[in-house]
C-alpha positions as a Markdown table, in Angstrom:
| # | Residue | x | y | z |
|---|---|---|---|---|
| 1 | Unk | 108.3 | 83.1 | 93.7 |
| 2 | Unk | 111.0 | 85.4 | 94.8 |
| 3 | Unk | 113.9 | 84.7 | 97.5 |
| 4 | Unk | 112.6 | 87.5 | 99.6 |
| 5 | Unk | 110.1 | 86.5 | 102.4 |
| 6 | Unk | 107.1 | 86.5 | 101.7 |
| 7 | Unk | 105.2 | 89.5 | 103.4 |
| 8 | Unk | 102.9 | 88.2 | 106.0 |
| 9 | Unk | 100.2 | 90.4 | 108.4 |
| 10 | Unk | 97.5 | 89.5 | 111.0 |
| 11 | Unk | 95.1 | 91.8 | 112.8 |
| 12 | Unk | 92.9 | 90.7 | 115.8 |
| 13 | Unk | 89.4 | 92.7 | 114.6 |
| 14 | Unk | 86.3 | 92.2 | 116.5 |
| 15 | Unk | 83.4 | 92.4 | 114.4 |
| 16 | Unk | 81.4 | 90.7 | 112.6 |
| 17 | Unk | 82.6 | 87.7 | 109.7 |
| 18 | Unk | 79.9 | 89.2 | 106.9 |
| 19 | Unk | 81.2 | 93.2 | 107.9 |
| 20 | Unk | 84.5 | 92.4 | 107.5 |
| 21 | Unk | 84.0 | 90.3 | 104.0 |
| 22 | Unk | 82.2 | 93.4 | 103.0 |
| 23 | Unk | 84.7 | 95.9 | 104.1 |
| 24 | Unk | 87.2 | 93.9 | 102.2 |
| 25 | Unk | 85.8 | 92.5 | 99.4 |
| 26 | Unk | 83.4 | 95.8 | 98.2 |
| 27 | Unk | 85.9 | 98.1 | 95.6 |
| 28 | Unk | 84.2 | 101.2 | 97.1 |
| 29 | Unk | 85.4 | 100.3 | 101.0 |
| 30 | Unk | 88.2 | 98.6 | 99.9 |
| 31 | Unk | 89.8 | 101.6 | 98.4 |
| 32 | Unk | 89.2 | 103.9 | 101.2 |
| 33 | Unk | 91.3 | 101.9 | 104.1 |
| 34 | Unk | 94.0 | 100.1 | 101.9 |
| 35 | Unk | 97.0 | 102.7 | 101.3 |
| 36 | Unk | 98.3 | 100.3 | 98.9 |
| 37 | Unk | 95.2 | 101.1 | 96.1 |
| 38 | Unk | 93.9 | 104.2 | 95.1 |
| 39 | Unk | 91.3 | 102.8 | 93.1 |
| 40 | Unk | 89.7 | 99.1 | 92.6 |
| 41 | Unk | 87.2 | 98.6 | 89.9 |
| 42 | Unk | 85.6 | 94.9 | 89.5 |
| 43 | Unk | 85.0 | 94.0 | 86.0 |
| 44 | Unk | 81.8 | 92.9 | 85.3 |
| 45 | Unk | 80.9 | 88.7 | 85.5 |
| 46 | Unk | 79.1 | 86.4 | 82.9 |
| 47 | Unk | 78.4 | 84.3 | 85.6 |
| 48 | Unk | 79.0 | 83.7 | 89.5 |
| 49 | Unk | 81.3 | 80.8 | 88.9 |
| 50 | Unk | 83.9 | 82.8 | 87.1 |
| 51 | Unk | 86.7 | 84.0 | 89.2 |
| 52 | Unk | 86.4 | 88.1 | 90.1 |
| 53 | Unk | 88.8 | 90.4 | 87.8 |
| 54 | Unk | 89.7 | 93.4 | 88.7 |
| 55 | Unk | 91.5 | 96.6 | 87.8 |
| 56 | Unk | 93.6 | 98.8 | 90.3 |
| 57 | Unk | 94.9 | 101.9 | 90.3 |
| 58 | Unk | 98.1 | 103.4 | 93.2 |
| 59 | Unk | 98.7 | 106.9 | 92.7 |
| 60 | Unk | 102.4 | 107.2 | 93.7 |
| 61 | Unk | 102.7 | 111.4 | 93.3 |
| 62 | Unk | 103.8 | 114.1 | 90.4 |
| 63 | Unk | 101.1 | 112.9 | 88.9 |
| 64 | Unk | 102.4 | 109.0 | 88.1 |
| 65 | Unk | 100.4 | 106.3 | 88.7 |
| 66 | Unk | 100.9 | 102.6 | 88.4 |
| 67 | Unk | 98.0 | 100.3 | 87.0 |
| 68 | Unk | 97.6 | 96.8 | 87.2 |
| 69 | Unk | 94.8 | 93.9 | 86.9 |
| 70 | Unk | 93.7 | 90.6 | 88.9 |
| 71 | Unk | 91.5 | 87.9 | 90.1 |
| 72 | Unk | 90.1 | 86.7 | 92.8 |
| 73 | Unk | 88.5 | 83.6 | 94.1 |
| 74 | Unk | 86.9 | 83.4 | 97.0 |
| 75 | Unk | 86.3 | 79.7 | 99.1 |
| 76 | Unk | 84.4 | 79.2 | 102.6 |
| 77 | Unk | 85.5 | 76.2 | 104.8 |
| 78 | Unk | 83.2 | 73.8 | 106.4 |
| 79 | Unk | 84.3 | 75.4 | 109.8 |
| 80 | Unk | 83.5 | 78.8 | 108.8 |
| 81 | Unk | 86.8 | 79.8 | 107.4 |
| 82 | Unk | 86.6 | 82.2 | 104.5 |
| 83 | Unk | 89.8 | 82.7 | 102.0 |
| 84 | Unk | 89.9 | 84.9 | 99.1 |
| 85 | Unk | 92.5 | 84.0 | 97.0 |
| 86 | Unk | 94.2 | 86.2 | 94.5 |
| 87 | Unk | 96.5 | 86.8 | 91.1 |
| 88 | Unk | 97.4 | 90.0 | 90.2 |
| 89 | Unk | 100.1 | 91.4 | 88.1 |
| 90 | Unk | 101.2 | 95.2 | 86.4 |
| 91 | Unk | 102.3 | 95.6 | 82.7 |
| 92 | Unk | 103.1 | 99.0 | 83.6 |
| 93 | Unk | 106.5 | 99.8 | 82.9 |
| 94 | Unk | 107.5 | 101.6 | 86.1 |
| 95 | Unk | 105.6 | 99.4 | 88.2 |
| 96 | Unk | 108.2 | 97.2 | 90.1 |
| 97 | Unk | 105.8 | 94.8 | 90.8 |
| 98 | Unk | 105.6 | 92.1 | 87.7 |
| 99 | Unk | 103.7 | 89.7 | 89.1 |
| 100 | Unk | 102.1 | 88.1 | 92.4 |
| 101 | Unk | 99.6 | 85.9 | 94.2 |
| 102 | Unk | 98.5 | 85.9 | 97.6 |
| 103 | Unk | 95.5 | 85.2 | 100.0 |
| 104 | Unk | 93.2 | 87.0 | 102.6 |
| 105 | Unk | 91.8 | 84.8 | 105.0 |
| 106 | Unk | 89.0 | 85.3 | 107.7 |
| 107 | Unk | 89.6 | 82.7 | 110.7 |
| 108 | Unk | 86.6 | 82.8 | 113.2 |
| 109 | Unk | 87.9 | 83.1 | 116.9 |
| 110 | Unk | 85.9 | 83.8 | 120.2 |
| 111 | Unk | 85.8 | 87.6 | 120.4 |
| 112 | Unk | 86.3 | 88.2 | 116.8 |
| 113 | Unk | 88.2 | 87.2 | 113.5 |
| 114 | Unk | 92.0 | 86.4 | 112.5 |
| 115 | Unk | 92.5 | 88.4 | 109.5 |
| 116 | Unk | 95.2 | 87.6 | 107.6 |
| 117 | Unk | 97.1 | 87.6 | 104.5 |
| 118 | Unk | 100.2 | 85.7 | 103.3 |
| 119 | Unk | 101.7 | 87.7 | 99.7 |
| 120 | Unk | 104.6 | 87.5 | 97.4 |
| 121 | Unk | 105.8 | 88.4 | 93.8 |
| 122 | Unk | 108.4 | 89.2 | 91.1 |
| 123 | Unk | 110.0 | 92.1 | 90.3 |
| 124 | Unk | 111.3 | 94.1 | 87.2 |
| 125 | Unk | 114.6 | 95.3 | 86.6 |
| 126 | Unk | 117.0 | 92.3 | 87.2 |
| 127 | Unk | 119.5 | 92.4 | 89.9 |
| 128 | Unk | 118.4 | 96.2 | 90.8 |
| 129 | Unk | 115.1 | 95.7 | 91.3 |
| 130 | Unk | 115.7 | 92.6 | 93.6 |
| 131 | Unk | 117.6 | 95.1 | 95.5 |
| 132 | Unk | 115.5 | 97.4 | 95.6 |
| 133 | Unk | 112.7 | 95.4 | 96.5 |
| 134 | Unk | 114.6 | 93.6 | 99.6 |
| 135 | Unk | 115.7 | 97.0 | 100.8 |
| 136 | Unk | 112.6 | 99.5 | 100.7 |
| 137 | Unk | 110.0 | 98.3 | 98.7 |
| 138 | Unk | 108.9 | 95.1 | 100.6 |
| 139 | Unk | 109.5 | 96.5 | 103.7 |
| 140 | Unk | 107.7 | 99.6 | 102.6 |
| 141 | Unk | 104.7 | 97.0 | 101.6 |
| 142 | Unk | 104.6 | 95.3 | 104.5 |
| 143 | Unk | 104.0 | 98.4 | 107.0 |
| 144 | Unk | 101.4 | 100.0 | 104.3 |
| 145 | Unk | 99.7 | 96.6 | 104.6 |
| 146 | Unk | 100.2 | 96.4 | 108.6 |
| 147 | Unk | 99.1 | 99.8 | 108.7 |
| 148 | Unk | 96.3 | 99.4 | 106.8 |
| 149 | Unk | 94.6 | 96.3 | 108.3 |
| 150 | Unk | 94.7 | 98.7 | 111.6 |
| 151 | Unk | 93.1 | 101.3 | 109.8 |
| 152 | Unk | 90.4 | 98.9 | 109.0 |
| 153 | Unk | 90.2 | 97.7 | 112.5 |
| 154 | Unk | 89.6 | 100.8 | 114.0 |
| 155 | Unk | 86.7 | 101.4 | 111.3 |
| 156 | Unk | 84.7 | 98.4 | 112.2 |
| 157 | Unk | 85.3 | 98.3 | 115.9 |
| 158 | Unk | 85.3 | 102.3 | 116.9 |
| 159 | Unk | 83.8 | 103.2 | 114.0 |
| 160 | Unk | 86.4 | 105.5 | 113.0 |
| 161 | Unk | 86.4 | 105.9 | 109.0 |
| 162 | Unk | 89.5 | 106.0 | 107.1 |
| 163 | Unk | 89.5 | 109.3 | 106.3 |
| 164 | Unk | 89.6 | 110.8 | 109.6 |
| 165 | Unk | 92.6 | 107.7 | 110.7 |
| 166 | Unk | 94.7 | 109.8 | 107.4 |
| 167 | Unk | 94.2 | 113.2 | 108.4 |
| 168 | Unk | 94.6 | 112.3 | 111.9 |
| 169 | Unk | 97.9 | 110.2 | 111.0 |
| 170 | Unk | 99.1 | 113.1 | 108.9 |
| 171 | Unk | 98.5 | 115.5 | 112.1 |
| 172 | Unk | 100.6 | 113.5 | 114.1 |
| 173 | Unk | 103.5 | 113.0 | 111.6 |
| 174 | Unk | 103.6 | 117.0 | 111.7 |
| 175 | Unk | 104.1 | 117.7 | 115.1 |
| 176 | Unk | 106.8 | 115.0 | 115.6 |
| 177 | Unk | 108.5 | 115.8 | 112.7 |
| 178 | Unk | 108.3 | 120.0 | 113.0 |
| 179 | Unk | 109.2 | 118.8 | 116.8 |
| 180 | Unk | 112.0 | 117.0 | 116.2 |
| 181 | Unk | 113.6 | 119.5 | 113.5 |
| 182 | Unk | 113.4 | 122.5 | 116.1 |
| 183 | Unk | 115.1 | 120.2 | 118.4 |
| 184 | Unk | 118.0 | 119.5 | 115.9 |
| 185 | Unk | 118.0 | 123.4 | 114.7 |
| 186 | Unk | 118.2 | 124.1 | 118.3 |
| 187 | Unk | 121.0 | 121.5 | 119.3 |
| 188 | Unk | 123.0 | 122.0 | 116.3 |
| 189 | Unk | 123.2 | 125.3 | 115.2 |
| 190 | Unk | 123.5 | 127.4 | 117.6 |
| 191 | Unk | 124.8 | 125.8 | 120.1 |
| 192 | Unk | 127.3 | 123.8 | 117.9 |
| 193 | Unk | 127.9 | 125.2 | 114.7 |
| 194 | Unk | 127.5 | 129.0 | 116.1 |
| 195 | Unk | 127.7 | 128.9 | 119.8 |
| 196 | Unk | 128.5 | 133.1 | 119.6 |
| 197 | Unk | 125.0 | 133.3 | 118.5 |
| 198 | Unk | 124.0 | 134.6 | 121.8 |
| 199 | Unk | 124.0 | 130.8 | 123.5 |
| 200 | Unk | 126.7 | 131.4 | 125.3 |
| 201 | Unk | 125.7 | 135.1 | 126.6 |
| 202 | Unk | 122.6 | 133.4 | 128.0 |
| 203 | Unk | 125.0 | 130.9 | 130.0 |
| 204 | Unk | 127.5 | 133.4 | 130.8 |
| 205 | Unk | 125.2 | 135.3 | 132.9 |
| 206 | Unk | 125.7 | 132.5 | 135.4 |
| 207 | Unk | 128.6 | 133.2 | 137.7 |
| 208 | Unk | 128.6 | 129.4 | 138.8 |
| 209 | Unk | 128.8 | 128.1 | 135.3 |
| 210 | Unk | 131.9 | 130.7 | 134.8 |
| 211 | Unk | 134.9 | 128.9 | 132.6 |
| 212 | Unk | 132.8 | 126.1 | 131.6 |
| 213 | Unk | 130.5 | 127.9 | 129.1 |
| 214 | Unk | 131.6 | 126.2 | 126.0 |
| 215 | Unk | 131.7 | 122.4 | 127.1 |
| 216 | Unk | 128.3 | 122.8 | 128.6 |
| 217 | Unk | 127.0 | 124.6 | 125.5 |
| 218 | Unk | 128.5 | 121.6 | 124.0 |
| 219 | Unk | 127.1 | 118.9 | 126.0 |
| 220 | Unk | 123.4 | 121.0 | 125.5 |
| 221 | Unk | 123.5 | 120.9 | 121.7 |
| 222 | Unk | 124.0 | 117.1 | 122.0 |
| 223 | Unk | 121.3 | 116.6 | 124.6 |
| 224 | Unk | 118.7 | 118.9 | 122.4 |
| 225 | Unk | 120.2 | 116.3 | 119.1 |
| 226 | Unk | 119.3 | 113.6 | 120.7 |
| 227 | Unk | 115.6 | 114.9 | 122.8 |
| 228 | Unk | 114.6 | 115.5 | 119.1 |
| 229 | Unk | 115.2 | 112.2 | 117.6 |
| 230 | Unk | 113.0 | 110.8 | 119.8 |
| 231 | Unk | 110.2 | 112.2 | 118.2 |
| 232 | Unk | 110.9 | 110.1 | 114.9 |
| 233 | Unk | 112.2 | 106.9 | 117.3 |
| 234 | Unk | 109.4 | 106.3 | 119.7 |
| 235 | Unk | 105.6 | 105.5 | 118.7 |
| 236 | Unk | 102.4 | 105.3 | 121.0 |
| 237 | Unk | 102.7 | 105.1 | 124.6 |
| 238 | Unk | 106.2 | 105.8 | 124.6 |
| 239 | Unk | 105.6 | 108.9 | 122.2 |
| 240 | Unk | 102.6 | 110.2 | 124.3 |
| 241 | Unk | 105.1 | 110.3 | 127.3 |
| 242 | Unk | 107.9 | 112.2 | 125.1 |
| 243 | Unk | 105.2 | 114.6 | 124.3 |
| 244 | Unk | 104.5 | 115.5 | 128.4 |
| 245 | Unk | 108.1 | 115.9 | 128.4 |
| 246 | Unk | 108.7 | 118.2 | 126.3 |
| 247 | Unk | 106.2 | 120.3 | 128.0 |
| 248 | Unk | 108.4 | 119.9 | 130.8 |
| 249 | Unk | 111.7 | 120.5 | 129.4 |
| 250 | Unk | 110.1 | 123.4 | 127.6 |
| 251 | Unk | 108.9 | 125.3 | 130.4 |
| 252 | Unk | 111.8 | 124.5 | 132.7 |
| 253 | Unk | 114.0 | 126.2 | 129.6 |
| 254 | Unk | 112.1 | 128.9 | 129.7 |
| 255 | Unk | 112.6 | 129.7 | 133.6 |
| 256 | Unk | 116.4 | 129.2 | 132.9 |
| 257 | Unk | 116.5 | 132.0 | 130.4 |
| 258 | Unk | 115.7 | 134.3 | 133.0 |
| 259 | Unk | 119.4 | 135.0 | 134.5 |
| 260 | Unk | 119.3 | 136.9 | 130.4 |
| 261 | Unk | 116.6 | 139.2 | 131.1 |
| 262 | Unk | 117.3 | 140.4 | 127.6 |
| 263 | Unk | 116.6 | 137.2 | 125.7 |
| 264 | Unk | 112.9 | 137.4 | 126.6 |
| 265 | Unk | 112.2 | 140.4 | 124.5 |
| 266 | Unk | 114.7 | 139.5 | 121.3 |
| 267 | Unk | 112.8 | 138.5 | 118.1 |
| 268 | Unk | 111.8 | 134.7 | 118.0 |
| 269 | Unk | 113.0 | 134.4 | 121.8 |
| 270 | Unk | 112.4 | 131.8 | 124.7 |
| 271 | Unk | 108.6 | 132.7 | 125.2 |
| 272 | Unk | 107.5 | 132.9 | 121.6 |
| 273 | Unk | 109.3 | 129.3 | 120.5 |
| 274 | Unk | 108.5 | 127.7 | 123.3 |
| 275 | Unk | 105.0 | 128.5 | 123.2 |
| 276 | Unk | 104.8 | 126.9 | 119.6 |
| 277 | Unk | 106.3 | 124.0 | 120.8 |
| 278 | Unk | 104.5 | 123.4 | 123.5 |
| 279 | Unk | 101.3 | 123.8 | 121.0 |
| 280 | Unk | 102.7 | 121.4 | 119.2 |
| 281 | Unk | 103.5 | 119.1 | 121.9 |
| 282 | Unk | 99.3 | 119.6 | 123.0 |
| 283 | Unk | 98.5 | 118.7 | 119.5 |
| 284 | Unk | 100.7 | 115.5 | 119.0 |
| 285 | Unk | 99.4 | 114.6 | 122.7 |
| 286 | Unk | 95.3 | 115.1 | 122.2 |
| 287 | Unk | 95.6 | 113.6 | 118.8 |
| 288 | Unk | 97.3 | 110.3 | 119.6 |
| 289 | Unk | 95.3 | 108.0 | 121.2 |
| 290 | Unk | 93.3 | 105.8 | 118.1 |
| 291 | Unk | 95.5 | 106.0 | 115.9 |
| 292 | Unk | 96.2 | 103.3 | 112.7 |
| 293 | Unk | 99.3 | 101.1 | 113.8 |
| 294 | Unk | 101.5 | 98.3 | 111.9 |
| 295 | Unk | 103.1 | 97.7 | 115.1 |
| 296 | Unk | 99.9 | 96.2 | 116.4 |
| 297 | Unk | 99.6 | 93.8 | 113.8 |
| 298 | Unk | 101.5 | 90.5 | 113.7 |
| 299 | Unk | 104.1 | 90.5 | 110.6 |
| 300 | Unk | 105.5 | 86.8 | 111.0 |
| 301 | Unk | 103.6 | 83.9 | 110.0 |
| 302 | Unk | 103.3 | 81.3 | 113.3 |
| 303 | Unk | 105.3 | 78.2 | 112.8 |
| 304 | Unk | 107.8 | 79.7 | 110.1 |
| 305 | Unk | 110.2 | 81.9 | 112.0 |
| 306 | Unk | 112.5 | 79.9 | 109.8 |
| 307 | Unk | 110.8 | 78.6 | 107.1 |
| 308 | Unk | 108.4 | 80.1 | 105.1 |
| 309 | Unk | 107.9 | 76.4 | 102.8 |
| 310 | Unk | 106.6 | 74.5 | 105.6 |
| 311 | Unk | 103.2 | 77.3 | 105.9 |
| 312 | Unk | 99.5 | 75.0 | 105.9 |
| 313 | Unk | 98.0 | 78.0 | 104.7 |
| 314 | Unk | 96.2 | 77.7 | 101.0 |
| 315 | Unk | 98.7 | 77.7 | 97.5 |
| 316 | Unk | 96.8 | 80.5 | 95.8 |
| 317 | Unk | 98.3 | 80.2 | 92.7 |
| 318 | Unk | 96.9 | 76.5 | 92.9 |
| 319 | Unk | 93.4 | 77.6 | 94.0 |
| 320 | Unk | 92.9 | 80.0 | 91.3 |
| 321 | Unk | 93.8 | 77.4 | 88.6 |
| 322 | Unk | 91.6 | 74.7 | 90.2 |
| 323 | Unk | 88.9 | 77.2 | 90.0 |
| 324 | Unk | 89.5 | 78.4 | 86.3 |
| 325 | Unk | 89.0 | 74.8 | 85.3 |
């Protein structure tokens, strides 16, 4: 379809074949772990050999929403594979997705299912949208799907519903982010941009650090810059271990304010901000372990690191014609 690689993800889930074709294939779950629908509404069949239409809906924010329509045929393999293969395509003007096709397939494995899906389509807007579609959009589409096949996992295997994965993915996003702002507050403005702010009274209360205030305040502000972009770099583990850290760093900060007496009774000083840090830290930290993750699905299709013609997977496009007729 379009030059772009096709976007391709695979999750591991272990559960049952018939909960995951129902997770999947029911408009009421669907909606609820897919971040890439709002709203899925099957349109009513004459009969059970007529391929599934549909209607979705993505709400994108300000109160715009893109709408689109599709079908869907689904096929079971003599070796228990299932495939649900799909058309879909928007007439909505601001929708940059014209057109696409793709597949879901369910591969039976010892311990659980392969669940899969192998997606492309055209764009609007010309050259632009091409663009725009190679540099965010498709990669933006990719982690949503990635993200939500996790989401999905951890709803049949923990039992963890969607909504709680959002609100839980939401808390975490806030106490990186709000973490990793302070530190860059912290790093560059007063210790960079306004070192007279009473940074460099703090360090010149150290005899030993006496003529070497200002390259050390310097060599701080860059330190705190960089602490704090770790928040936004690392994920999981890694993350979990930044979070301990900080607690660390925090309270160690807070000892060293001490040759400033002073500081500790200012407005907004050493205790107060690094006490709401640290809360912060706690919160990122307790609320981390289950949560949704693209990075722990596979996004590149085995046996076409280079190639994406040579695929044995199913032509969808082809199956849903085969089926109409």
């Amino acid at each position: 379809m379009s030059r772009s690689k096709p976007i391709y993800v695979e999750a591991f889930i272990q559960a049952p074949i018939e909960a995951l074709w129902k997770h999947t294939q029911t408009p009421e779950l669907h909606q609820q772990w897919d971040l890439r629908f709002s709203e899925i509404t099957y349109i009513p069949k004459s009969s059970e050999t007529e391929p599934q239409r549909f209607l979705y809906q993505t709400n994108i924010g300000f109160g715009l929403s893109v709408a689109g329509e599709g079908e869907t045929v689904g096929t079971k393999e003599k070796n228990g594979v299932l495939t649900s293969s799909l058309k879909f395509s928007s007439a909505n003007p601001i929708s940059l997705i014209r057109e696409g096709a793709g597949f879901w397939r369910y591969v039976p494995t010892e311990g659980g299912i392969r669940f899969l899906t192998r997606y492309d389509y055209q764009t609007r807007f010309g050259t632009i949208g091409g663009w725009l579609d190679r540099l965010i959009f498709r990669p933006l589409m990719g982690w949503a799907t990635a993200w939500s096949f996790d989401c999905l996992r951890l709803w049949l295997e923990r039992g963890i519903p969607p909504q709680l994965s959002l609100r839980r993915a939401a808390i975490e996003i806030v106490s990186a982010l709000s973490l990793c702002l302070i530190w860059l507050y912290q790093g560059l403005v007063p210790k960079l941009l306004v070192p007279d702010s009473g940074e460099m009274d703090i360090l010149q209360g150290a005899a030993f650090l006496h003529g070497f205030e200002r390259p050390i305040l310097t060599l701080m502000g860059l330190g705190e810059i960089a602490f704090g972009l770790l928040f936004v770099m690392l994920r999981g583990t890694k993350r979990k271990v930044l979070y301990k850290t900080n607690i660390l760093v925090l309270f160690l900060l807070g000892l060293g304010a001490a040759v400033q007496p002073a500081a500790y009774v200012a407005p907004f000083n050493p205790i107060s901000l690094s006490l709401a840090m640290i809360a912060l830290s706690l919160t990122g930290l307790l609320n981390s372990s289950q949560l949704p993750s693209a990075g722990k699905c596979l996004s590149t299709e085995p046996g076409t690191e280079t190639s994406t013609e040579t695929s044995t997977e199913p032509d969808t496009e082809r199956l849903i014609r085969g089926r109409k007729k």
